[in-house]
C-alpha positions in Angstrom: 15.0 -29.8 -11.0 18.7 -28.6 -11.6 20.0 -26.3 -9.7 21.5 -22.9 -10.8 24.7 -21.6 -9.6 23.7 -18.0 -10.1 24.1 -15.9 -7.0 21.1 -14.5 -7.3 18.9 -18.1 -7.9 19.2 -21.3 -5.6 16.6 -24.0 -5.6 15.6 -26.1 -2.6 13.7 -29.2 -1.4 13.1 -28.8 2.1 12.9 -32.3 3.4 12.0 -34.1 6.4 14.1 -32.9 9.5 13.9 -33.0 13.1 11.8 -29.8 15.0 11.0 -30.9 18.2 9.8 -27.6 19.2 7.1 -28.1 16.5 7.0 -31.2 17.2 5.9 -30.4 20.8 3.1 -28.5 19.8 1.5 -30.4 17.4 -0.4 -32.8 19.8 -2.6 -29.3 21.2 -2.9 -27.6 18.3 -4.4 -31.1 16.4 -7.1 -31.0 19.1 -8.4 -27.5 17.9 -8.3 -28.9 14.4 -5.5 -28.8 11.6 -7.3 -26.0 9.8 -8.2 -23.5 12.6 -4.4 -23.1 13.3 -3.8 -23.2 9.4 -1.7 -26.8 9.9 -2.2 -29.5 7.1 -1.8 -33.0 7.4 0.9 -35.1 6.5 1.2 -37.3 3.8 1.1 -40.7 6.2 -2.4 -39.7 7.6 -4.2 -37.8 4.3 -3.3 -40.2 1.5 -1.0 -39.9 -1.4 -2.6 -37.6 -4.2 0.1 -38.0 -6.6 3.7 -37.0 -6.8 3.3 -33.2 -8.5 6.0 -30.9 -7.0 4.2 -27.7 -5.8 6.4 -25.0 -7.3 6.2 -22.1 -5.3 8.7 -18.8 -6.1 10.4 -16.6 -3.4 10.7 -13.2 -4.9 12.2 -11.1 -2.4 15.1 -8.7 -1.4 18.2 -10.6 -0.5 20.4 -8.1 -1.2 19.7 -4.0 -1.7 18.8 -1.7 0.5 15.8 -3.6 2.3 17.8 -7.1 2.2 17.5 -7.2 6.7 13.7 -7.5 5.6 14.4 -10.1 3.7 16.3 -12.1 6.0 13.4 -11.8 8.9 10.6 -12.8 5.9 13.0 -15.9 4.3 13.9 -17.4 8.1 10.0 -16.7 9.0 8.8 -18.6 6.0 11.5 -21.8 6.5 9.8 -21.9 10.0 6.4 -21.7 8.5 6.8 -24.2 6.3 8.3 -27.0 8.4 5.1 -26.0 11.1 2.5 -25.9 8.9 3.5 -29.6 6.9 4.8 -30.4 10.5 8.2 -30.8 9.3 7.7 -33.1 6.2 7.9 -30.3 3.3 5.0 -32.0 2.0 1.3 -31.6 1.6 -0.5 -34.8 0.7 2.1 -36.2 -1.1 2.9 -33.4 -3.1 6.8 -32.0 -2.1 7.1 -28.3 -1.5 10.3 -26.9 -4.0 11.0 -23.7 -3.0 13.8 -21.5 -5.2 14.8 -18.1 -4.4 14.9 -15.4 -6.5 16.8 -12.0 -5.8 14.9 -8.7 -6.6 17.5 -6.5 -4.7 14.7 -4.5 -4.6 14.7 -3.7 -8.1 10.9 -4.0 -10.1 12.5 -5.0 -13.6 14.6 -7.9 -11.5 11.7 -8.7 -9.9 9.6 -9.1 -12.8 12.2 -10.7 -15.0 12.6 -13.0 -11.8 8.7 -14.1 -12.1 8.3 -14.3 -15.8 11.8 -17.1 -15.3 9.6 -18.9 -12.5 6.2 -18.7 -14.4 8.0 -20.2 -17.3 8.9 -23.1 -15.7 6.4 -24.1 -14.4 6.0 -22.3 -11.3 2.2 -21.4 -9.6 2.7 -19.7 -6.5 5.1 -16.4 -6.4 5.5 -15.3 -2.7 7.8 -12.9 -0.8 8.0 -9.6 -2.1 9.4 -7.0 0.4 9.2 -3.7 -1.5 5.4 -2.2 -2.3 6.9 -0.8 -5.5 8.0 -4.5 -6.6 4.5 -5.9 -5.6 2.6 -3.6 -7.9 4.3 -4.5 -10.9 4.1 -8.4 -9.7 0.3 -8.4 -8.9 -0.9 -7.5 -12.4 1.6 -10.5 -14.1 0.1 -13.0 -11.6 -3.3 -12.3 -13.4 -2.5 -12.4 -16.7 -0.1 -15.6 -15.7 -2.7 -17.3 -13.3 -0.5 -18.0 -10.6 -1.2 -17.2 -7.4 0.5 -14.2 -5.9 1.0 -13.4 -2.1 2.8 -10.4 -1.0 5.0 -9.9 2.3 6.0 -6.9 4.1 4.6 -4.8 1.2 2.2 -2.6 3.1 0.7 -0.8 0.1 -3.3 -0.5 0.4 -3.1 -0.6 -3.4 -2.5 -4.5 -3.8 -5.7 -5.0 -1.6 -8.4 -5.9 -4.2 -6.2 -5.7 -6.7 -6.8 -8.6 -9.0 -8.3 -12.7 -8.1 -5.1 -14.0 -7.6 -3.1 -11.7 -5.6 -3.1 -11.4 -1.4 -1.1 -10.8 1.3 0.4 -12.2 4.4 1.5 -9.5 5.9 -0.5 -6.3 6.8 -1.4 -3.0 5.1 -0.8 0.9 6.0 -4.5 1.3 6.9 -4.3 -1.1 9.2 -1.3 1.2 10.7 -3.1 4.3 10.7 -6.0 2.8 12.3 -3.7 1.6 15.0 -2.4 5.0 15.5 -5.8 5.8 15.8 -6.6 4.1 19.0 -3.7 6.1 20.7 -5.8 9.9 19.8 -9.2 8.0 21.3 -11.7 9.3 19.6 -10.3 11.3 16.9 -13.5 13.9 16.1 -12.6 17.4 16.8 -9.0 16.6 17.5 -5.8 18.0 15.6 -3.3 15.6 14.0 0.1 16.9 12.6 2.1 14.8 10.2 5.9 14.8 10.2 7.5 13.7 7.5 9.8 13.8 4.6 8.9 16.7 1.4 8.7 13.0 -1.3 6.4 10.2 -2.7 6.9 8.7 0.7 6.0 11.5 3.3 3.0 12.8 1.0 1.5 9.0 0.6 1.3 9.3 4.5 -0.1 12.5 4.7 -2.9 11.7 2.1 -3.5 8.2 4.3 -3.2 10.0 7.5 -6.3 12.5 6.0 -8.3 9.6 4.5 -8.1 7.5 7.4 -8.0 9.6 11.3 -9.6 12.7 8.8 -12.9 11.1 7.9 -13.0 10.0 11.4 -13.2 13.7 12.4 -9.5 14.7 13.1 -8.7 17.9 11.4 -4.8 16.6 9.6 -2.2 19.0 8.7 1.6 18.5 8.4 5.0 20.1 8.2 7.4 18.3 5.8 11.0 18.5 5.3 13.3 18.3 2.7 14.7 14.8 2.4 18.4 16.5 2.6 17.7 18.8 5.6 20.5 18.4 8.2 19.2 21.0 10.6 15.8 19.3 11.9 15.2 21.7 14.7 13.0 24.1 12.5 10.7 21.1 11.8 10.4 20.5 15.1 9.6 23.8 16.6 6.6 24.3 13.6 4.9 21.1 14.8 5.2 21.8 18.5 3.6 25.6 17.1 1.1 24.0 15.9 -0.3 22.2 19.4 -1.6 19.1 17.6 -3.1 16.4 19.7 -1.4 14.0 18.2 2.1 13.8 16.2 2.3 11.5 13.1 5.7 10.9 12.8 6.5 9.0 9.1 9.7 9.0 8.5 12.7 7.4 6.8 16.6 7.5 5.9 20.1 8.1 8.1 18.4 11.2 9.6 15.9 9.2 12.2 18.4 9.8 15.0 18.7 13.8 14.3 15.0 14.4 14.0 14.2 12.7 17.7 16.7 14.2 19.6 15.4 17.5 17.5 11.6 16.5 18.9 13.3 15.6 22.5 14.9 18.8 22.9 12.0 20.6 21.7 10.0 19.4 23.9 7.5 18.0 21.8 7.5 14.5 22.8 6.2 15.9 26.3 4.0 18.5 25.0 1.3 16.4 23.3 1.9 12.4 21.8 3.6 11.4 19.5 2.9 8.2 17.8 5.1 6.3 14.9 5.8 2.9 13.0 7.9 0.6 15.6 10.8 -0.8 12.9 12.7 -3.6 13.2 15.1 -4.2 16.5 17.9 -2.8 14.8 16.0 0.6 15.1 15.6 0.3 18.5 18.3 2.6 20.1 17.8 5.2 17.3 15.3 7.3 19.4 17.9 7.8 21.7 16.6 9.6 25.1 13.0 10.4 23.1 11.9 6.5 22.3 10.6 6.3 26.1 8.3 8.9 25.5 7.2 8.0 22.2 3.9 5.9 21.4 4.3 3.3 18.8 2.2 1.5 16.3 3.5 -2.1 15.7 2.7 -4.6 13.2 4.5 -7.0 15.4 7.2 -7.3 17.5 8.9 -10.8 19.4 6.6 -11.8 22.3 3.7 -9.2 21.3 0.8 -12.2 20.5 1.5 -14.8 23.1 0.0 -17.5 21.3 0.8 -21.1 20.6 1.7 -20.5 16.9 3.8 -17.0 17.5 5.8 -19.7 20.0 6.5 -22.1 17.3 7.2 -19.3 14.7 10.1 -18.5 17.3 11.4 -21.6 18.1 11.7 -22.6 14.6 14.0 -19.3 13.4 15.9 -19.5 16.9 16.8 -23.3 16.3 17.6 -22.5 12.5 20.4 -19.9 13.8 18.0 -16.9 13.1 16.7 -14.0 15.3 12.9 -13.3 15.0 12.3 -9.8 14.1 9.3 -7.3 12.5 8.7 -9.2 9.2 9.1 -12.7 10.5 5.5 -12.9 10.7 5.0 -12.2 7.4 7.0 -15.2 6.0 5.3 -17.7 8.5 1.8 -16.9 7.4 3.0 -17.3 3.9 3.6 -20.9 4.3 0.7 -21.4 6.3 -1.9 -19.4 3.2 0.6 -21.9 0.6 0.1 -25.6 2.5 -3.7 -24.5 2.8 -4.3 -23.5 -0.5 -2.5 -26.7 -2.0 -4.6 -28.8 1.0 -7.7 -27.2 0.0 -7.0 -26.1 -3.2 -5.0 -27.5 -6.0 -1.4 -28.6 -6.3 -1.3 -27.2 -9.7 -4.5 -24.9 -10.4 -3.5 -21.4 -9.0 -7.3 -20.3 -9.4 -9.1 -23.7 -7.2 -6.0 -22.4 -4.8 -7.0 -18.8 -4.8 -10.8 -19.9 -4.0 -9.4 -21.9 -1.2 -7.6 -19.0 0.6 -10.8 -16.8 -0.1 -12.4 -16.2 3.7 -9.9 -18.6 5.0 -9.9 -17.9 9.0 -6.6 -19.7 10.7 -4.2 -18.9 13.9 -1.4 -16.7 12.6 1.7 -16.5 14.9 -0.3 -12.8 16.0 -3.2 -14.4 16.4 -7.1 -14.9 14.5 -6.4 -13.8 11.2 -9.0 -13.8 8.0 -8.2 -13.7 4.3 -11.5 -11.5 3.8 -13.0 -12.9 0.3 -13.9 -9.8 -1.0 -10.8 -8.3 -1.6 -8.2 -10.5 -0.1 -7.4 -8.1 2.7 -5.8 -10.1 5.3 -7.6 -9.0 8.9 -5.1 -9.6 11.4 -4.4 -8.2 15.1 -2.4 -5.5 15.8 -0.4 -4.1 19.2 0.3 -1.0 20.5 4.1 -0.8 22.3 6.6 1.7 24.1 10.4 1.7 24.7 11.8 0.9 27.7 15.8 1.4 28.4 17.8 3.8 25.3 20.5 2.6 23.4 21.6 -1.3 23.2 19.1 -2.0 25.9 15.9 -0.3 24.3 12.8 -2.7 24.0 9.7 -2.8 23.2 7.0 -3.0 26.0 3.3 -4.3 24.9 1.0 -1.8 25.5 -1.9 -3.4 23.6 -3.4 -6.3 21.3 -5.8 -4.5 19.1 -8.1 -7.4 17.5 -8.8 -7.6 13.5 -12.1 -6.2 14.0 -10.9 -3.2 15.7 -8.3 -2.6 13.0 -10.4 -3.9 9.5 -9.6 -1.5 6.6 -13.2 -0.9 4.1 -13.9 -3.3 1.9 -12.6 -3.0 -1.5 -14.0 -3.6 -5.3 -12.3 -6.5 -6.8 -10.4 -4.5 -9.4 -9.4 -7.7 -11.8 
């Protein structure tokens, strides 16, 4: 394959290399069985099926306003890889080629990005960070036939979407549901959502409703203009309201304003408030509030204490990286990849897509299961608080909420 010099397009073999971190685990985890922790065997012990290159496309925001997400899914994938084909870059025979592709989280880019791939040749597109990007990629895997997995895209919309599209990393559901266990039982109990007057704010609302409402909760919310500067007003109408719990959705420069608004309000000690823990980089941007706040993680570093999470860690530490939110998200990618070429096809994106159907595996957060249905992927989830403000804020493990305590309803396959 040549290699393009385009900033936005580099192509890669990833080759045999030295992980002895990997390495190290790879004697326990074989006694459990490849599969089960969603390992494949290398080429010396399986046989040589032939030398067809698995092409497999990384769509995904290097640059652009989510370009730190990324990062965390790109380093979490390289780690992924090298664990799963335990450092060859190989599945029987066949050599992973991985090229990049830069959406800048742009749809048009990104679909120009996948029709370039698909044209030459290419029958796995993985990656995406953006939910908007992901639903314009999902319907061109279909028509294509090349198998699609989506990462941090949390979208419930992609879930059932079409046979050849799924997802490594989790959906907002499963994040309202988390929430969810913080209320207790949510029947008879008031649930305020705070968030931004757009798309964004009134998608949560709605999910917030469809999700903690039909459980019983009675949902309401106060949302402000995206441009407000003066959050205080906000504040003082949810704490008016005396909800039971505070849904707090919210995104843009104006995080820090709208805490120490709830703080001095008093709202974060009047009833709990529960919200989306972000990347570290957010960590100090709840100032004096974070250490009264609940949060709702998809993952943070050291939430699962499991064998794989370990490797996952090792790998992106060694490789110069910092694990982070989405680093999850790009492991399991290469792990649903090396299975569905193992137990798939190297070449036929619809045997592949079979394979990964009701797949169960260890995930670096634990049992995980590609349901068959719909392709949602069931996967723990934790519960956290902040400890220490500023540069020292971290996250605290509160709880690890199993698959089957966060499993969104089934869906229709759509296509």
């Amino acid at each position: 394959m040549r290699r393009s010099t385009s900033s936005t397009h580099r192509s890669r073999i990833l080759r045999t290399r030295s992980v002895p971190a990997l390495a190290a685990l790879t004697a326990g985890v074989l006694l459990a069985g490849c599969s089960a922790a969603g390992m494949a065997g290398s080429s010396s012990d399986s046989g040589d099926k032939g030398a067809t290159a698995v092409k497999v496309g990384l769509v995904y925001s290097r640059s652009g306003p989510l370009a730190a997400y990324g990062k965390q899914y790109l380093d979490g994938f390289t780690a992924g890889l090298a664990y799963a084909t335990h450092g060859t870059g190989a599945v029987d025979g066949h050599k992973i080629v991985v090229t990049e592709q830069d959406d800048a989280g742009d749809p048009a880019k990104a679909v120009a990005a996948a029709k370039t791939l698909i044209g030459k040749g290419t029958h796995i597109i993985a990656g995406t960070t953006d939910s908007g990007v992901s639903l314009q990629l999902a319907p061109l895997a279909a028509q294509n036939k090349v198998l699609y997995i989506a990462g941090p895209a949390a979208t419930d919309a992609l879930t059932g979407v079409n046979a050849y599209t799924f997802r490594s990393g989790r959906q907002s559901y499963q994040d309202i549901l988390t929430a969810g266990t913080l209320l207790g039982d949510s029947k008879g109990k008031k649930v305020t959502v705070l968030s931004q007057n757009s798309a964004f704010g009134q998608a949560n609302v709605a999910a917030v409703k469809q999700v903690l409402g039909g459980q019983g909760a009675t949902v309401d919310s106060v949302l402000a203009p995206p441009s407000a500067g003066d959050l205080t007003p906000f504040a003082q109408q949810v704490k008016s309201k005396k909800p039971d719990l505070v849904f707090v959705a919210w995104a843009g420069a104006s995080a820090p304003a709208l805490w120490t608004a709830l703080d001095q309000q008093g709202v974060v000690t009047s009833t709990k408030v529960v919200t989306g823990l972000a990347g570290i980089a957010s960590y100090p941007l709840f100032g004096a509030a974070g250490s009264k706040v609940s949060f709702l993680a998809h993952y943070f570093p050291g939430a699962a204490h499991t064998a794989v999470e370990t490797a996952m860690l090792d790998g992106i530490t060694k490789a110069g990286g910092t694990p982070d939110l989405f680093s999850p998200d790009g492991f399991t990618a290469a792990q649903m990849i090396v299975h569905a070429v193992q137990s798939g096809s190297a070449d036929d994106a619809t045997a592949m897509a079979k394979s990964l159907e009701g797949w169960s595996f260890q995930g670096p957060k634990g049992d995980e299961q590609i349901r068959a249905a719909d392709h949602a992927l069931l996967q723990p989830m934790f519960t956290a608080k902040l400890t220490g403000t500023g540069a020292a804020a971290k996250p605290e493990l509160i709880s690890r909420l199993p698959m089957d305590a966060v499993t969104p309803p089934a869906r229709q396959m759509a296509g």
